[in-house]
N, C-alpha and C positions, 0 to 999 in steps of 0.2 A: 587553576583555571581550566575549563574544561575545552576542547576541541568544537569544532561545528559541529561536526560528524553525529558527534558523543550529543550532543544538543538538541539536533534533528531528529537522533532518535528517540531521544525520552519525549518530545515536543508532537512528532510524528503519533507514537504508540497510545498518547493522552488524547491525542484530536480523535484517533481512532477506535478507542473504546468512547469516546463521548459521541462519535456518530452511531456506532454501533447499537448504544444504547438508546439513543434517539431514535433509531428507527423501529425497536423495538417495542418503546414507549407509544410513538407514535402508529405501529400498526395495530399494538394492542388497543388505542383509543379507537381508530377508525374502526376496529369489528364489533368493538360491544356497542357502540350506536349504529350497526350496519343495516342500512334496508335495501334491497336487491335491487330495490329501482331507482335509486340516489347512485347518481354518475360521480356525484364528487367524492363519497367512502372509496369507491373504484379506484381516483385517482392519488387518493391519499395511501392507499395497502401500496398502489405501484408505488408512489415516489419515497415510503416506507424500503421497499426492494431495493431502489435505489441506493437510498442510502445507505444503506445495510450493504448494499455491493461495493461502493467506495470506501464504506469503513475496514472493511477486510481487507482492500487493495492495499490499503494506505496501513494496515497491520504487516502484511505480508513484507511493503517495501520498506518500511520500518525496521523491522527483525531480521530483516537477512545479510549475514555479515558479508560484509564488503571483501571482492576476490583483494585477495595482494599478488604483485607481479614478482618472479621470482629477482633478486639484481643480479644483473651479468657479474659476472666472476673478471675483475678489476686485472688480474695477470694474464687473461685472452683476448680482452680488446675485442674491438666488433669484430666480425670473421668479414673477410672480403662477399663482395655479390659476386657469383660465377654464375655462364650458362651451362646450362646441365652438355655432355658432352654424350652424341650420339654414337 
């Protein structure tokens, strides 16, 4: 059985090539019907941008492995808090 982690990202990297491609789809429909003086192809190529900028977001946060912390070394124990001494 797999992790969340492991889950989110295959889950994650599918929603964002399907937006991806959606906006792609979508900005192509909005320019072959394009006429210069229709406000709404305008707003169809932007909300196309849009998408297309969240699909890479959500690619980008997808793909990028997770830092790991290093673990304290179990025979040093946490080190005391000191003030620095002038």
């Amino acid at each position: 059985m797999k992790n969340t982690q492991a889950r989110f990202r295959e889950a994650g990297s599918f929603i964002a090539g399907l937006l991806i491609g959606l906006s792609i789809v979508v900005g192509m429909c909005a320019m072959t019907v394009a006429d210069p003086s229709d406000w709404q192809n305008i707003l169809w190529v932007f909300g196309a941008l849009i998408v297309l900028a969240l699909g890479l977001a959500l690619q980008v946060v997808a793909t990028t492995k997770p830092r790991y912390r290093r673990p304290i070394d179990p025979e040093l124990g946490a080190l005391p808090i000191r003030f620095m001494e002038s």
